[in-house]
C-alpha positions in Angstrom: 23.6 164.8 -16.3 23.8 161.2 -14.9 27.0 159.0 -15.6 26.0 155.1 -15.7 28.0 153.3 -13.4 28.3 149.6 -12.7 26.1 149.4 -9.8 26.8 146.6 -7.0 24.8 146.3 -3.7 27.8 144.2 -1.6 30.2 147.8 -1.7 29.7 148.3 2.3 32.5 151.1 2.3 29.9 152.8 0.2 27.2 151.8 1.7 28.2 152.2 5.5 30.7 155.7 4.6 28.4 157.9 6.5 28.4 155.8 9.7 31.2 156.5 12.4 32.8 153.3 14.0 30.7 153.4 17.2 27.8 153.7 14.7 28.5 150.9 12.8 29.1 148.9 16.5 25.9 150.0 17.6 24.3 148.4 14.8 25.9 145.7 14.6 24.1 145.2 18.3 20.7 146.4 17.2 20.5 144.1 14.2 22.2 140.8 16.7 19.3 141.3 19.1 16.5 141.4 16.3 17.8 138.3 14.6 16.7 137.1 17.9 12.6 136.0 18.0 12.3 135.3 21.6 14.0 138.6 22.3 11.9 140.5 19.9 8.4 139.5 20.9 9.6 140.2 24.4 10.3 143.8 23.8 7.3 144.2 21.6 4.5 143.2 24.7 7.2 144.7 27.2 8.2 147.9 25.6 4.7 149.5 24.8 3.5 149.0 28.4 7.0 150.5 29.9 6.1 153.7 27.9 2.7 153.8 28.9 4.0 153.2 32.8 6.7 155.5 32.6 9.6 153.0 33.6 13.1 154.4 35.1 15.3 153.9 32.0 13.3 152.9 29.2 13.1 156.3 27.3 17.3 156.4 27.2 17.0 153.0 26.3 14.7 153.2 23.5 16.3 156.3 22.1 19.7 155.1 22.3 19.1 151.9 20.2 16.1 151.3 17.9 15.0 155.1 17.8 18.5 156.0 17.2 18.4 153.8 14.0 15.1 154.3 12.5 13.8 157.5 13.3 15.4 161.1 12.6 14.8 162.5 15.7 11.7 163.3 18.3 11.4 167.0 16.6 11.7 168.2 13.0 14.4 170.3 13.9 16.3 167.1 15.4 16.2 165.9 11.8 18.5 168.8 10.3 21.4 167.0 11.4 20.4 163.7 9.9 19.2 165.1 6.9 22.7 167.1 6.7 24.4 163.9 6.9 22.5 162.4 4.6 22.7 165.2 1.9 26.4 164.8 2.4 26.8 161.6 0.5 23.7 162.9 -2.3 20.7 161.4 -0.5 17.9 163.0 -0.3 15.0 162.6 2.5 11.1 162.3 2.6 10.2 163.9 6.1 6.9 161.7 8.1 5.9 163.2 10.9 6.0 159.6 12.2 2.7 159.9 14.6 -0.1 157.4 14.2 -3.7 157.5 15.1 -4.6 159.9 18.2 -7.9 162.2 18.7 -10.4 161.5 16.3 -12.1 164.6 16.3 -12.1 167.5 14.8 -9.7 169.6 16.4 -7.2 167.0 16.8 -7.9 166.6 12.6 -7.2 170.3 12.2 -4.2 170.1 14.3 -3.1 167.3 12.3 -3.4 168.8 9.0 -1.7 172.6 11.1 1.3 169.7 11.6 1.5 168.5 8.0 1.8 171.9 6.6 4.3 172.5 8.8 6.8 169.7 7.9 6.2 171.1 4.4 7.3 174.9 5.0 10.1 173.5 7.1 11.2 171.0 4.5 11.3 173.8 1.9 14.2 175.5 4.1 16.4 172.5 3.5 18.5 171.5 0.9 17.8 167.8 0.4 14.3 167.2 1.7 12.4 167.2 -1.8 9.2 165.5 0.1 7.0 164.3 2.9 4.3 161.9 3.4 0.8 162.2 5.1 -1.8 159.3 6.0 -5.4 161.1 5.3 -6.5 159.0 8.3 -3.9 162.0 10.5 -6.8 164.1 9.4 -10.4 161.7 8.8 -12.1 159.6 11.1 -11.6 156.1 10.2 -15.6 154.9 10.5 -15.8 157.8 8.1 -13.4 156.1 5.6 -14.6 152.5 6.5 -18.3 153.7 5.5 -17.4 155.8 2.3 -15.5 152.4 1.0 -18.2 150.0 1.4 -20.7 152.1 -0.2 -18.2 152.7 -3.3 -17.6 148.9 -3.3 -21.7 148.2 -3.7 -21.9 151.0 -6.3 -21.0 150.3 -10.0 -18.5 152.5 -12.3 -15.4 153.5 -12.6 -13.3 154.4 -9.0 -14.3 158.3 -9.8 -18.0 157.6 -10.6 -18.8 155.5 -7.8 -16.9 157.9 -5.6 -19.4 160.9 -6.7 -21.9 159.1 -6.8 -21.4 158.0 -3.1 -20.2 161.3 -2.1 -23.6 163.4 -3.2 -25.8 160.1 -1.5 -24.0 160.9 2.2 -26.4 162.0 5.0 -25.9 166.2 5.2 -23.9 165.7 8.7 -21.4 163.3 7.1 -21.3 164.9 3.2 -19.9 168.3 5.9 -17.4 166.1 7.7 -16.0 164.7 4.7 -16.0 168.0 3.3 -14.0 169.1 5.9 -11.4 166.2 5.2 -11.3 167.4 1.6 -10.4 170.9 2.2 -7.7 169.4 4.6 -6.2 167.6 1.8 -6.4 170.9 -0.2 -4.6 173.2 2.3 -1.8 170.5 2.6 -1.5 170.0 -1.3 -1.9 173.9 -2.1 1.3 174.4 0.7 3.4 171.7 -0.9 2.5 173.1 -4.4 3.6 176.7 -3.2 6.7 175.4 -1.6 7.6 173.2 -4.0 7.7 170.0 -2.0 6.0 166.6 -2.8 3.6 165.1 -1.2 2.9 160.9 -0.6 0.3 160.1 0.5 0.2 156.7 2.5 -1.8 153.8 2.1 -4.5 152.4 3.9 -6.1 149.6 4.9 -8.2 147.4 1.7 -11.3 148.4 3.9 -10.9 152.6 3.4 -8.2 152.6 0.7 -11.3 153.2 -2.1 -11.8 156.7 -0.6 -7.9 157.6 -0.1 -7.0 156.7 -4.0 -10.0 158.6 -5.0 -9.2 162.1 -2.9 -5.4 161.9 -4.4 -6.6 161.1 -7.7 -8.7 164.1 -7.5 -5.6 166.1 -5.7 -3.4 165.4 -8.6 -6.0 166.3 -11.2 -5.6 169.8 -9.7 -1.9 169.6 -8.8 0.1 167.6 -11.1 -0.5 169.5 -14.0 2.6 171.4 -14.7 5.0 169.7 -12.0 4.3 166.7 -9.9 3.0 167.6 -6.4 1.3 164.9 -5.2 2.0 160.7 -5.4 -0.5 157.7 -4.4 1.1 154.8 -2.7 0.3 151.5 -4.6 0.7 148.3 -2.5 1.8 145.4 -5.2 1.2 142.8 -2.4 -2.1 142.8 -3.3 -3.4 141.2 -6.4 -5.7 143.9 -7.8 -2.9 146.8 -7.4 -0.9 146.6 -11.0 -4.5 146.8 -12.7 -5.2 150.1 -10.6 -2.0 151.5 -12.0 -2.8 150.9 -15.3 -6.2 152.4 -14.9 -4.8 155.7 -13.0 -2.5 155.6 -15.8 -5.1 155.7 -18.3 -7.0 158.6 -16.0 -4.3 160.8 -15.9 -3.7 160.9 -19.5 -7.2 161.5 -20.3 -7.1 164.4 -17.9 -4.0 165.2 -18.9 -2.2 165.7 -15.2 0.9 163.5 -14.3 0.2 160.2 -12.2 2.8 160.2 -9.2 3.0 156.8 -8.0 5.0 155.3 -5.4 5.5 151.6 -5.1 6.0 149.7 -2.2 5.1 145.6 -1.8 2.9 146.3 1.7 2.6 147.0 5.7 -0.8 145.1 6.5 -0.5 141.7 5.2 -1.0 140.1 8.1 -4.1 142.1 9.6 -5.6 141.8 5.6 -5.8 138.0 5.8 -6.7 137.7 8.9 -9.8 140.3 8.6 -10.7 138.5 5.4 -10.4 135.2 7.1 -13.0 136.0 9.6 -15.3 138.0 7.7 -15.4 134.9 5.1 -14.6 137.3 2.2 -11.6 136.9 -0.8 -8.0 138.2 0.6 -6.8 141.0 -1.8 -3.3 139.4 -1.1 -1.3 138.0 -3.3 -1.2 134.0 -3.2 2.5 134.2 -2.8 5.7 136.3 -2.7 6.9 135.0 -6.1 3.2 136.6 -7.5 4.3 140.0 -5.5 7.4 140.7 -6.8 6.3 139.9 -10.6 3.0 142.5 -10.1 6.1 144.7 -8.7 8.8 144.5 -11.2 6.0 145.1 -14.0 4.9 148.1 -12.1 7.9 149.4 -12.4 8.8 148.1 -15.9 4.9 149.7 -16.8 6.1 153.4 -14.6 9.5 153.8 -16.6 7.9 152.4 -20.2 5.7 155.9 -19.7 7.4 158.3 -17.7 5.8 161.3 -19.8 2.9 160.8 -18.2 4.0 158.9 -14.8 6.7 159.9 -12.1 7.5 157.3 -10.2 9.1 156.5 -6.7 10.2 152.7 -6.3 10.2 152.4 -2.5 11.7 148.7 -2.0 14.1 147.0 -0.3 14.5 144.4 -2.8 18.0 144.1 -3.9 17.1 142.7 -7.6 14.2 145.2 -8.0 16.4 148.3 -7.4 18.8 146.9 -9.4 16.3 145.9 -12.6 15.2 149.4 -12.3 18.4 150.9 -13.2 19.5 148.3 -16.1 16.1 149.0 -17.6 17.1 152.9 -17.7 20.5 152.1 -18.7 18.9 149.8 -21.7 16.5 152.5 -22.8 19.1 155.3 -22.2 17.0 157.2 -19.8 19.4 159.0 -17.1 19.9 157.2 -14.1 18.6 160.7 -12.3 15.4 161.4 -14.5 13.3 163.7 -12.6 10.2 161.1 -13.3 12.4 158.4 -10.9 13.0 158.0 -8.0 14.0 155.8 -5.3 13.8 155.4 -1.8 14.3 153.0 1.8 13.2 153.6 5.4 16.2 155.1 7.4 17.9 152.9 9.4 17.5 149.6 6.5 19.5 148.7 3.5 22.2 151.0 3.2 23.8 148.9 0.8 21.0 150.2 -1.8 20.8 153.5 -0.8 24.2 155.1 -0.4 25.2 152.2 -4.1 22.6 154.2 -6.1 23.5 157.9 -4.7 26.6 157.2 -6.2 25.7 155.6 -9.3 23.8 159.2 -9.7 20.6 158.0 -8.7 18.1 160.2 -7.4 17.3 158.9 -4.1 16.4 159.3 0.0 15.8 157.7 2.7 11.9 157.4 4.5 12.8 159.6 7.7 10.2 159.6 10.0 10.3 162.4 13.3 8.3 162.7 16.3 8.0 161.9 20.0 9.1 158.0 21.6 5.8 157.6 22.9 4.1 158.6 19.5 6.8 156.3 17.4 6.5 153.3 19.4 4.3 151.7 16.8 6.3 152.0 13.4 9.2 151.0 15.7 7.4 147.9 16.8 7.0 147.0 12.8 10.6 147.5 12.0 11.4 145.2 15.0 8.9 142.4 13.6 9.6 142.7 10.2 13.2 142.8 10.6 13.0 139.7 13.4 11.7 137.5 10.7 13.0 134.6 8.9 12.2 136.3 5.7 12.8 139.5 6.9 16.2 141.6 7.0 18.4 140.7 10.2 20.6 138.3 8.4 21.5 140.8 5.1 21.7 143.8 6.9 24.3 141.8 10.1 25.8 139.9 7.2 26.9 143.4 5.4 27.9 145.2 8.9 29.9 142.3 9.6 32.1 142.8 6.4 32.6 146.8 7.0 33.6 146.1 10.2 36.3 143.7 9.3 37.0 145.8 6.2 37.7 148.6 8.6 39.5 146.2 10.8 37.1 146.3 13.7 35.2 143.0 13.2 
């Protein structure tokens, strides 16, 4: 049973308990040289080639410092420790194999999918890793994806209806591949349903996402109907995203399954307006950030108002958010650790939210993603952007080290 605490966000003994003192100095640098522009956009044209080329010094480098904070490790059994660690102070993980794009054909699909069911069989050894998350583009070709959508998108209906419809209209060559991506999906959601370990599945792009929601749709009408196995990832940053929850909402109670839904505000604004910009259609972003984090906070308002029918997973790093989230339990008198809620940040970013709700008794984890520097290189580059902007998370995340270092007398 959960015991409500008074939950505050600016506790950095908390927040930063699990980190030694060289840990927390080593941070401290990381997070100095990304509140740094010029230095940042350096490193992201410099670093990707260095890779490629093989430079003396820039693997140790890499792996000492931004790999060290962000990712778990360059195999799944370097996670253990970090997972261990984790577990220690009640936080859980969600396991990505953290590899992006690669061979588009079929074998490199199949070995894909092999890889996915792998992190599930290992992450039902472990104590504290409840889930994992797959992109169905590790396992389906893109053009594949791209085409599927714009069909749906000229077809009439509901999301299912125009996906059928589509579906049964494909060329027999492409109605096998996508077949093949389908029984993909099933192998990986029939493992995790055996094992006993969720599955997220990522979002896309706007131009393939119509396909994605539809296959996970049809996942958890299979899955999620005594325990929930599998969760769609709902981007609130754009504007057509809290209408799409209400209507999966309204799917899953007429089927009678449970909708998993994980929110997060977005990872592609930029390439989303600028595609839209030059293909002279409507961007599906929001207008503004204000608009973002109202669609957000009444997703998650909507999720915890029907949790008999939705479990949700509020992936944000948004201070207020998390912390609405757990006054709206309190105020209904929902436990703080209701296994319909869940909450979650990448690994290496706002610690102050994390480590706060673990002790609070919130179920919670941290986004740990695995694999080899070469293959990582790209979600590294985002958290270095992201966390390089004005906006972004440099100056919370210093501000907070600061203090625990001259709480601990180190500052």
């Amino acid at each position: 049973m959960s015991t409500n605490h008074s939950i505050s966000f600016d506790n950095t003994e908390s927040a930063f308990a699990y980190k030694k003192n060289a840990e927390l100095k080593n941070a401290h640098f990381l997070f100095s040289a990304m509140g740094k522009p010029w230095l940042v956009n350096l490193g992201l044209k410099f670093t990707p080639l260095a890779i490629k080329w093989q430079l003396p010094f820039t693997t140790p480098v890499i792996k000492k410092t931004i790999f060290q904070q962000f990712v778990g490790g360059e195999t799944l059994e370097e996670t253990a420790p970090v997972a261990k660690k984790l577990g220690a102070y009640q936080v859980e993980v969600i396991l990505d194999y953290g590899v992006e794009g690669g061979d588009d054909g079929e074998t490199g699909f199949d070995h894909s999918t092999e890889e996915f069911i792998r992190v599930i069989n290992y992450a039902a050894t472990q104590p504290n890793i409840p889930f994992m998350s797959v992109k169905v583009t590790g396992f389906s070709r893109f053009a594949l994806l791209e085409k599927i959508d714009e069909l749906m998108n000229k077809a009439t209906g509901t999301l299912m209806k125009r996906y059928l419809s589509v579906i049964e209209n494909l060329p027999t060559a492409e109605k096998e591949e996508w077949h093949r991506v389908r029984v993909r999906m099933l192998r990986i959601c029939e493992a995790a349903a055996e094992k006993k370990i969720g599955v997220l599945v990522d979002a896309e792009e706007t131009w393939i996402q119509d396909p994605v929601d539809a296959l996970t749709i049809l996942m958890m009408d299979t899955f999620n109907k005594q325990k929930v196995v599998v969760y769609n990832t709902i981007q609130l940053y754009r504007h057509d995203r809290f209408k799409f929850l209400r209507d999966s909402y309204e799917a899953a109670a007429e089927r009678n399954f449970v909708l998993g839904a994980k929110l997060v505000r977005g990872a592609y604004m930029e390439k989303e307006r600028l595609r839209a910009a030059e293909m002279n259609y409507s961007s599906p972003i929001q207008a503004d950030k204000e608009r973002t984090d109202k669609d957000y906070d009444d997703a998650v308002k909507f999720a915890i108002e029907h949790l008999d029918i939705i479990a949700v997973i509020i992936a944000s790093h948004n201070e207020q958010t998390n912390l609405t989230a757990t006054e709206l339990l309190q105020q209904k008198n929902i436990p703080l650790n209701h296994p319909h809620v869940h909450f979650s940040q990448l690994y290496g970013m706002s610690d102050n939210i994390t480590f706060n709700l673990a002790k609070a008794g919130c179920s919670v984890s941290k986004y740990l993603p695995f694999g080899p520097i070469k293959d990582v290189i790209p979600y590294l580059m985002r958290r270095a952007q992201e966390n390089s902007s004005v906006g972004g998370q440099t100056g919370r995340e210093l501000g907070l080290i600061r203090k625990e270092l001259e709480r601990r007398k180190l500052g």
